[in-house]
C-alpha positions as CSV (number, residue, x, y, z in Angstrom):
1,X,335.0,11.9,262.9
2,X,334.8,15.5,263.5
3,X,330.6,15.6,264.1
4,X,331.3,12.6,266.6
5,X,333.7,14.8,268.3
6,X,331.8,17.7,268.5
7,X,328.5,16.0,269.7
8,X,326.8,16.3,266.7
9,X,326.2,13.3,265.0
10,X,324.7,13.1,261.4
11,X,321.1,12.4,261.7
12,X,319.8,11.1,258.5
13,X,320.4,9.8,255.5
14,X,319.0,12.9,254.1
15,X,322.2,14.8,255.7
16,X,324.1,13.0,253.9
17,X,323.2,13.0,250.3
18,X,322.4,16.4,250.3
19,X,325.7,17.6,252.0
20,X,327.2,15.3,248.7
21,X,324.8,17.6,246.2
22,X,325.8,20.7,247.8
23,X,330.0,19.4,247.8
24,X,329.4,18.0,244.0
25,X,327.7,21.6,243.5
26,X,330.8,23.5,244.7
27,X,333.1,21.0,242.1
28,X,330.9,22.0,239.2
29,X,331.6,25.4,240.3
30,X,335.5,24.9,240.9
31,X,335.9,24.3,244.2
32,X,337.6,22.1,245.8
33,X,335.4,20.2,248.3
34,X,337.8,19.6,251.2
35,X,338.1,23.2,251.9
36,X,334.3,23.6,251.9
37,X,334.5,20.9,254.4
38,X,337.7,22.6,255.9
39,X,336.4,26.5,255.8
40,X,333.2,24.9,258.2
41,X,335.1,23.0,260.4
42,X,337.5,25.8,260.9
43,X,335.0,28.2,261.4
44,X,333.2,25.8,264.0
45,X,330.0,25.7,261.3
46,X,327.0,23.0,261.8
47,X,326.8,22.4,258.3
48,X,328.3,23.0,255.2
49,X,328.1,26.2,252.8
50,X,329.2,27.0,249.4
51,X,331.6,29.6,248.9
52,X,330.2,33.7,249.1
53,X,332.4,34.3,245.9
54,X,332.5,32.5,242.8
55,X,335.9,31.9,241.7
56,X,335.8,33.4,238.7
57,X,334.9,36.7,240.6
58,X,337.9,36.7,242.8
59,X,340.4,36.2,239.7
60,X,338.3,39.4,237.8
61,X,338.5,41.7,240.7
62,X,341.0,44.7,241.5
63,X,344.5,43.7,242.1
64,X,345.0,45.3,245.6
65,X,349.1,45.0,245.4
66,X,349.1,46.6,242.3
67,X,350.2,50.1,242.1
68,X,348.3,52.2,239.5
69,X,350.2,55.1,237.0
70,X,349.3,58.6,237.9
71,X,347.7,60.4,236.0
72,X,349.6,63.3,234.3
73,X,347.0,65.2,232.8
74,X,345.4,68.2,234.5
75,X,341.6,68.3,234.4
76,X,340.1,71.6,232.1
77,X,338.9,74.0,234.9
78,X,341.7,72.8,237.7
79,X,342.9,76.0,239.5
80,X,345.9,74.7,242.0
């Protein structure tokens, strides 16, 4: 396994079933598991974390490819 590889064998039992709380915590939330596991073996991690962003919080934010109208009216007061 990967934490044999890296010289880091699981220690307890404890591990364990709270790395299972924390994964069954992040597929209440929407998450898939496997890329928590994925994100900290990528990211050379010693354990594993839940996601900074809630899902729901990426699909509600700015659309960064999307171009915005202009605006066509000119503020009271502008002198250009």
């Amino acid at each position: 396994t990967y934490r044999q590889q890296s010289g880091k064998p699981i220690k307890t039992e404890l591990t364990v079933t709270k790395a299972f709380r924390l994964l069954k915590e992040c597929l209440d939330e929407g998450h898939d598991p496997v890329n928590v596991i994925n994100t900290s073996i990528a990211n050379g991690y010693q354990g594993l974390f839940k996601p900074k962003f809630a899902l729901n919080d990426r699909r509600t934010g700015r659309d960064v490819n999307r171009i915005s109208a202009p605006d066509k009216t000119i503020p009271t007061g502008f002198r250009g």
